[in-house]
C-alpha positions in Angstrom: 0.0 0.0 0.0 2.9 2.9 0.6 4.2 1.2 -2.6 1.6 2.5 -4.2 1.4 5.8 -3.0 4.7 6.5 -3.8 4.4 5.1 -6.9 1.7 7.7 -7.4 3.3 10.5 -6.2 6.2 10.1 -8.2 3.5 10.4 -11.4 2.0 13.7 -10.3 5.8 14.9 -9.8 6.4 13.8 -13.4 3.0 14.9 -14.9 3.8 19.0 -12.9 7.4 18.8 -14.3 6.3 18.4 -17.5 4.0 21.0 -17.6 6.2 23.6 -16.5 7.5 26.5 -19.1 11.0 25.8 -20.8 12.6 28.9 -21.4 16.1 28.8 -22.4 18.6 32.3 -23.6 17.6 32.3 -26.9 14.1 33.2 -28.4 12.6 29.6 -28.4 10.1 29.6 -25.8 7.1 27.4 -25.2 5.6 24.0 -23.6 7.2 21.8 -25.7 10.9 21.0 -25.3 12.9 23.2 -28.3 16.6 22.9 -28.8 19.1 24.8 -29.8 18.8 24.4 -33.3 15.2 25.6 -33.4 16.5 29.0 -31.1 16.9 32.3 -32.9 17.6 35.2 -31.6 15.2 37.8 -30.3 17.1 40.6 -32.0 15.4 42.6 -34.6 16.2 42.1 -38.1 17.1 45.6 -40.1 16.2 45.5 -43.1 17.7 47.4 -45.7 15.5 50.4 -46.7 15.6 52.4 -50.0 17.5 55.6 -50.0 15.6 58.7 -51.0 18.2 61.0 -50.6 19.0 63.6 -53.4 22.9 62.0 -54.0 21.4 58.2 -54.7 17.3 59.4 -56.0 17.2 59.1 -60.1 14.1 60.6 -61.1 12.4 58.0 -63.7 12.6 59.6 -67.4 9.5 61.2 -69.0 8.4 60.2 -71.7 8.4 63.2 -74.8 6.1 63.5 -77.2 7.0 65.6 -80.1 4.2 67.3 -81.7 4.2 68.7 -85.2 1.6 71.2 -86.4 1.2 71.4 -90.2 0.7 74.5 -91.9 -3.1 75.0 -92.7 -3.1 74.0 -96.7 -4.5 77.3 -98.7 -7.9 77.1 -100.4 -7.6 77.0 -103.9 -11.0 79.1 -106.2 -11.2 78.8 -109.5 -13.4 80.3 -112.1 -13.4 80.7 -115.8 -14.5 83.7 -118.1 -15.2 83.7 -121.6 -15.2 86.7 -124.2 -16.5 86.6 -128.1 -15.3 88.7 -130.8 -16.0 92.1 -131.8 -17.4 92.9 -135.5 -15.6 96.4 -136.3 -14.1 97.8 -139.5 -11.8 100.0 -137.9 -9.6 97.7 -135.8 -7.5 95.0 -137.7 -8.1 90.9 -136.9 -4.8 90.6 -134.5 -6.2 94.0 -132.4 -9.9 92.0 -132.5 -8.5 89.0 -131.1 -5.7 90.4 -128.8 -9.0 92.2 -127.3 -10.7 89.4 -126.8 -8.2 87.8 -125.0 -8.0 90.2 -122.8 -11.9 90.5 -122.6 -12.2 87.1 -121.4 -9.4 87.2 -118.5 -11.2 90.3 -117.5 -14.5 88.2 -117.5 -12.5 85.3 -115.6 -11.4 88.0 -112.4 -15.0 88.8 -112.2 -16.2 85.7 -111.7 -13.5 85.1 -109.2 -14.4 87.7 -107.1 -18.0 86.7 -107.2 -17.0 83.6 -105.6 -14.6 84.9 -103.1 -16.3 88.2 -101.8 -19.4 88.0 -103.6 -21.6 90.4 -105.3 -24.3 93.2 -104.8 -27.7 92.9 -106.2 -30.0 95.1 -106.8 -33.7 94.8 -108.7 -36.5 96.3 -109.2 -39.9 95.4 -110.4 -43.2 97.6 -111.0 -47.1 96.0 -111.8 -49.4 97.2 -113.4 -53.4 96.5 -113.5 -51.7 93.4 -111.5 -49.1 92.1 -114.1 -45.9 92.8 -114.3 -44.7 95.8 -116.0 -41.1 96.4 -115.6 -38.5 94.1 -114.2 -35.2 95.3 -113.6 -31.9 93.8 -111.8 -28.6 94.6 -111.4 -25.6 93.2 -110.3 -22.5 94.7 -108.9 -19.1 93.6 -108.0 -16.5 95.4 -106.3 -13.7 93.9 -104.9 -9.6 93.9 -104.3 -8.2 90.9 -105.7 -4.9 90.2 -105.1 -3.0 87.2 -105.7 -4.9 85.8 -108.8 -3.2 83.2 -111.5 -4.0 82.5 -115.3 -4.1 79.1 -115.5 -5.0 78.8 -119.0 -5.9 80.8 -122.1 -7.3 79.1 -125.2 -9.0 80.3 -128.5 -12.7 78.6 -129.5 -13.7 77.1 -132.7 -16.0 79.9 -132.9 -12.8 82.8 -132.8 -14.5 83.4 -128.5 -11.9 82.8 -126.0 -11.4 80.9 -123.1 -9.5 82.1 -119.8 -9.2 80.0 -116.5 -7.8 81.8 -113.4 -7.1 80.5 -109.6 -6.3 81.6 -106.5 -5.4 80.5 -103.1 -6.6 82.0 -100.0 -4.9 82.5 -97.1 -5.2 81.0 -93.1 -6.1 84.4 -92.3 -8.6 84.6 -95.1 -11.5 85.5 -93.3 -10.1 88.1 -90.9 -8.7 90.1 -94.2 -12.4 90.0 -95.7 -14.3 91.1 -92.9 -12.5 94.8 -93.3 -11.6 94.9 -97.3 -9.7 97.8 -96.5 -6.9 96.0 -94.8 -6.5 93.9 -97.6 -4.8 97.1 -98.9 -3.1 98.3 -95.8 -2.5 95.2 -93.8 0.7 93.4 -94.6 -0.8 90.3 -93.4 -3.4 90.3 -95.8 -1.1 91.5 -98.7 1.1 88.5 -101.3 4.1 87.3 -99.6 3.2 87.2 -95.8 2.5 83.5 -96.2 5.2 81.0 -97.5 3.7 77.8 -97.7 6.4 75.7 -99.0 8.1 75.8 -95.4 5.1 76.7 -93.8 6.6 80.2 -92.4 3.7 82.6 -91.4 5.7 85.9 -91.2 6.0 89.1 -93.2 8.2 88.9 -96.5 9.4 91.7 -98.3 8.0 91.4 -102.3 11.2 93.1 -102.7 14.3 90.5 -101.7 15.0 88.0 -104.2 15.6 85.4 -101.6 11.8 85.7 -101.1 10.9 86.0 -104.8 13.2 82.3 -105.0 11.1 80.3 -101.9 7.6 82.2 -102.1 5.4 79.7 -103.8 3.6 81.1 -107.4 0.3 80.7 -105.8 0.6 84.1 -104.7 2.1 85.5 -108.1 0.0 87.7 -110.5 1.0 86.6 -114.3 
């Protein structure tokens, strides 16, 4: 019988023993035995951190974008004017037909500035015991062109002849038309302030030949 108390006691002494904390120098701590090759130590770990200073910082590289404006193309108007011959004793067959030729470019400008400034009309019309009467209209056309090209002259079957002219109109086109009188005055509205082979918008002297060499004939009376 005091065998087996003993033999008791010596159990509980063995079952509190093993229950009790291990805790050894190094970090490994816990209920269960640990060794020494599960231990680490409880100091920190410093980790290397990124330097932000000025001396080590490289600022990523942008990305540039190069932009490239083209020069507005000009507006090209066209129009075509036609003349016929004059029956006269007096004036010889080369004077007849040197006239017109010159009637019909005449003809051609003023259908080009129809097209680019337009025209004035004017009419009338009167009744009478409710029919018409008289009917009257009238067209007028007054205009600074500047800048106008004969494309091509030809001579009709008929002895009439044939003139097409063209012109190209500026960027700054409809600034210019709103006053016509700075077409006159304004160098920017006068031949030569644009260049449009390099695509220069500046005012050019009509009088350097430099400029006469690189202005384009767009902007060229012939």
């Amino acid at each position: 019988m005091r065998s087996s108390l003993l033999y008791a006691a010596l159990i509980g002494t063995c079952i509190i023993l093993a229950g009790c904390r291990v805790s050894s120098a190094g970090s490994c701590s816990g209920i269960a035995p640990c060794d020494s090759a599960s231990a680490t130590s409880t100091t920190p770990t410093n980790f290397a951190q990124p330097s932000y200073g000025t001396n080590n910082y490289t600022a990523p590289a942008m990305q540039q974008q190069l932009v490239v404006q083209q020069a507005p193309q000009p507006i090209v108007v066209s129009a075509t004017g036609y003349a016929a011959p004059m029956v006269s004793k007096k004036l010889s067959r080369p004077q007849i037909r040197l006239l017109t030729l010159r009637g019909s470019k005449v003809d051609a400008y003023r259908n080009l500035s129809e097209r680019v400034y337009g025209l004035k009309l004017r009419g009338s019309t009167s009744l009478r015991n409710m029919m018409a009467a008289h009917d009257e209209l009238q067209t007028f056309v007054d205009a600074y062109l500047m800048g106008a090209k004969v494309v091509s002259q030809r001579e009709l079957e008929d002895g009439s002849f044939e003139t097409i002219v063209e012109m190209a109109l500026q960027g700054n086109f409809q600034q210019c038309v709103q006053d016509p009188a700075s077409i006159a005055t304004n160098p920017a509205c006068q031949m030569g302030y644009s260049n449009i082979n390099n695509g220069v918008s500046q005012y050019q002297s009509k009088t350097s030949p430099q400029v006469r060499s690189t202005t384009t004939n767009f902007y060229s009376v012939e």
